[in-house]
Short mmCIF file of the C-alpha atoms (twelve columns), coordinates in Angstrom:
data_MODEL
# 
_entry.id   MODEL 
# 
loop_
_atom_site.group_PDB 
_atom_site.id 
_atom_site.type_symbol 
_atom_site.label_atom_id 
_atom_site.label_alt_id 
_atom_site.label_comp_id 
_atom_site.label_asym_id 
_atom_site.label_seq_id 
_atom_site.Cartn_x 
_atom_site.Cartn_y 
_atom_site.Cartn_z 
_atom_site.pdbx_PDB_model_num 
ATOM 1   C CA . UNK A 1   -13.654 -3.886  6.875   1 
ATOM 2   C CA . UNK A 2   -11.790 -0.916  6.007   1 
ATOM 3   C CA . UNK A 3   -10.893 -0.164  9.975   1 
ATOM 4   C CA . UNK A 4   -8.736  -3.145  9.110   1 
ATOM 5   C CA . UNK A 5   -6.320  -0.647  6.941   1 
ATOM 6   C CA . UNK A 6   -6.433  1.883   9.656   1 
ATOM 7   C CA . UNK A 7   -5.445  -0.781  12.279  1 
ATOM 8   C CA . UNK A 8   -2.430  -1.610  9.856   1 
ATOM 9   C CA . UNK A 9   -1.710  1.974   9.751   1 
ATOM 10  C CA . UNK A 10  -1.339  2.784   13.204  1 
ATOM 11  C CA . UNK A 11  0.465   -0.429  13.726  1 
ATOM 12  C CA . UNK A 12  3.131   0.802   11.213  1 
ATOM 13  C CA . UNK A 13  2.750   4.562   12.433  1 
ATOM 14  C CA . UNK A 14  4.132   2.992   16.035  1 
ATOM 15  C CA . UNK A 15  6.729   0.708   14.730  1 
ATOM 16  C CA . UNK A 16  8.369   2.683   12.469  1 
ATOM 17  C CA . UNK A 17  10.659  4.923   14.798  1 
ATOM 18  C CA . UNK A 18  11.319  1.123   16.488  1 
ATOM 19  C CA . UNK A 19  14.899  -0.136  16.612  1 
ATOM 20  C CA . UNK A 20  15.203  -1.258  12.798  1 
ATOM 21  C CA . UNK A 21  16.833  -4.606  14.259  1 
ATOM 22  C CA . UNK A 22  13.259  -5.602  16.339  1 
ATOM 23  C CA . UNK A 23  10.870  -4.420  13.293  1 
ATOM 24  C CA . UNK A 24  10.454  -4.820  10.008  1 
ATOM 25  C CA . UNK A 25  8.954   -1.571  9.486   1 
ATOM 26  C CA . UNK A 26  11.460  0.271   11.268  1 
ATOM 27  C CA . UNK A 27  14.305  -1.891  8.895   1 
ATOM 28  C CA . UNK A 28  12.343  -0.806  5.596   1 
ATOM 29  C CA . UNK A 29  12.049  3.118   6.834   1 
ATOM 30  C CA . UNK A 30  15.895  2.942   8.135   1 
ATOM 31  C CA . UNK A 31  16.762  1.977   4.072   1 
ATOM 32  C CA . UNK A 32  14.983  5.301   2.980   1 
ATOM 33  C CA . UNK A 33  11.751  5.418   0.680   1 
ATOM 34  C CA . UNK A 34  13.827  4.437   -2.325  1 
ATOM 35  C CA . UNK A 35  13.585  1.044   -0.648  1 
ATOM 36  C CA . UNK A 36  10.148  1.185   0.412   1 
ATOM 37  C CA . UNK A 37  9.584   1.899   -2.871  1 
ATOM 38  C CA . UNK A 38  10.828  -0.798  -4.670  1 
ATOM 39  C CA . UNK A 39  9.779   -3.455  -1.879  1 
ATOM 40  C CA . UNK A 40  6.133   -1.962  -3.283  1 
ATOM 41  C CA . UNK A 41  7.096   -2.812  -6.815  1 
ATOM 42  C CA . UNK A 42  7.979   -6.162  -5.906  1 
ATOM 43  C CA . UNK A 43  5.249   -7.367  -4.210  1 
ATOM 44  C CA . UNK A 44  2.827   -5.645  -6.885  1 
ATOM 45  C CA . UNK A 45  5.338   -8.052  -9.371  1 
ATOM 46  C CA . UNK A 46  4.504   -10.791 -7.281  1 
ATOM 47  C CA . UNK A 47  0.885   -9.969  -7.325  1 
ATOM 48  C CA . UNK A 48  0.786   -10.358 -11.080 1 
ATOM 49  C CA . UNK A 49  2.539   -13.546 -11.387 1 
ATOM 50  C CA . UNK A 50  0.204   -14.681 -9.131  1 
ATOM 51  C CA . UNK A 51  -3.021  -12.952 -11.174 1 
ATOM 52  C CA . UNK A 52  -1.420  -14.555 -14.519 1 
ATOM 53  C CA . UNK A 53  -0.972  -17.878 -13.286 1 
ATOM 54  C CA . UNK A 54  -4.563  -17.710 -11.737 1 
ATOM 55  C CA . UNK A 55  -3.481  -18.700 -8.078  1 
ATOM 56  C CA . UNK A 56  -6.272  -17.536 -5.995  1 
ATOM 57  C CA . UNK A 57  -4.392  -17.985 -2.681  1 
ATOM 58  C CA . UNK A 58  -1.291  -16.701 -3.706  1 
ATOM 59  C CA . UNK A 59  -3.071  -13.356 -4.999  1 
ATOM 60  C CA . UNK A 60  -4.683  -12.912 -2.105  1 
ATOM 61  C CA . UNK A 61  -1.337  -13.236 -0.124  1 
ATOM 62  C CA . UNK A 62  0.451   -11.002 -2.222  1 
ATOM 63  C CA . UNK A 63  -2.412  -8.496  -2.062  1 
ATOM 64  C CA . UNK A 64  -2.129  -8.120  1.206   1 
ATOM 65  C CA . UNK A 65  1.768   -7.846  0.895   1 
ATOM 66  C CA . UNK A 66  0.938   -5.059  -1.638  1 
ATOM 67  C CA . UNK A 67  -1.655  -3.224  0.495   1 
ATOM 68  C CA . UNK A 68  1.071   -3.500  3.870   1 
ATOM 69  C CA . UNK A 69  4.014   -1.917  1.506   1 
ATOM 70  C CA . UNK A 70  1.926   0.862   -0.013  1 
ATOM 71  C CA . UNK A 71  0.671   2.050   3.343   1 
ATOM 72  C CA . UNK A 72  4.373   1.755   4.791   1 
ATOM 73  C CA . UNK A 73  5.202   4.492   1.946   1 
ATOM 74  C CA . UNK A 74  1.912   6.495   2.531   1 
ATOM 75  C CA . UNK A 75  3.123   6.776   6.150   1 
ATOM 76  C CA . UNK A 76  6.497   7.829   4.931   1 
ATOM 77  C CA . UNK A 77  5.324   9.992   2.961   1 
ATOM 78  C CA . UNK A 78  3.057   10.917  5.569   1 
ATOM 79  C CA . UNK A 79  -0.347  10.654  3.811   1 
ATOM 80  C CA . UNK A 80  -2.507  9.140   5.747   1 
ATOM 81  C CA . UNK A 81  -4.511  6.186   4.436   1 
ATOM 82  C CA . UNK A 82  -7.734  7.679   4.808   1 
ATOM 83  C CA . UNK A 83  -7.230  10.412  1.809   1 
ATOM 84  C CA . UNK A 84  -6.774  7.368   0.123   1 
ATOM 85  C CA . UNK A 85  -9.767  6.234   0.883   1 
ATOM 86  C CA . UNK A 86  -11.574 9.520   0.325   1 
ATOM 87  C CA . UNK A 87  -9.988  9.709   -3.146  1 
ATOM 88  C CA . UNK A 88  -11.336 6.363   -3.908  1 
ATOM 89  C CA . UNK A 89  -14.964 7.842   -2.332  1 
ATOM 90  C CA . UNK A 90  -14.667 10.999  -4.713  1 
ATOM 91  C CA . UNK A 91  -14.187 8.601   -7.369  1 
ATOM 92  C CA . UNK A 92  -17.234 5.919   -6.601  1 
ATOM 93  C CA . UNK A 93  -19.864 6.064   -9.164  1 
ATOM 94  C CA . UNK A 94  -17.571 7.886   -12.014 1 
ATOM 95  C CA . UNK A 95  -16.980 5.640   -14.925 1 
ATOM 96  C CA . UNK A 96  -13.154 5.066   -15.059 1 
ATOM 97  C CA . UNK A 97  -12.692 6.578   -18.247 1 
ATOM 98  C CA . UNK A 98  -14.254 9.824   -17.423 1 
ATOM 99  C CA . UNK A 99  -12.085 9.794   -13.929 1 
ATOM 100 C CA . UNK A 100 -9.118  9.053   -16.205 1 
ATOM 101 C CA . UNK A 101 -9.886  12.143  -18.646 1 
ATOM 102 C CA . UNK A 102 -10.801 14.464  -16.135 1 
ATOM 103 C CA . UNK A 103 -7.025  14.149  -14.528 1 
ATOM 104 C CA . UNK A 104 -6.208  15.612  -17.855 1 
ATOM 105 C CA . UNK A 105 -7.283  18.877  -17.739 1 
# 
């Protein structure tokens, strides 16, 4: 399922350089990343409205509005969304407290 996020990448890889009136993509990266930026911290807003009101299908729609903004900033930012996923691979059996100390030292 995860080819899914690198389908979504590429899509926004080839769209971004489009004419910013034809996609959306292009529109966000012609604002700059301060934009991209804060579209992300919307839609992560958005996401926990939807978590504390315990609206299943509106989560799941706003996760996937999260996941589409943070990869448009990765790809700004050019970091591609597989050290993402290899950062979340390093991290796969650690408990999340000793992950969280270790980024301490």
């Amino acid at each position: 399922m995860t080819d899914i996020l690198q389908k979504l990448e590429a899509t926004i890889l080839a769209r971004r350089d489009a004419d910013p009136k034809d996609s959306y993509v292009a529109n966000l990266r012609a604002k700059g990343r301060a934009k991209m930026a804060e579209k992300l911290g919307e839609e992560a807003v958005e996401a926990v409205i939807a978590a504390v009101q315990d609206d299943k299908p509106e989560m799941t729609s706003e996760a996937a509005d999260v996941l589409f903004h943070l990869i448009v900033l990765l790809a700004d930012m050019d970091i591609p969304i597989d050290d993402v996923l290899t950062e979340i691979a390093r991290r796969e059996g650690l408990s999340g407290l000793t992950e969280k100390a270790s980024r301490k030292d």
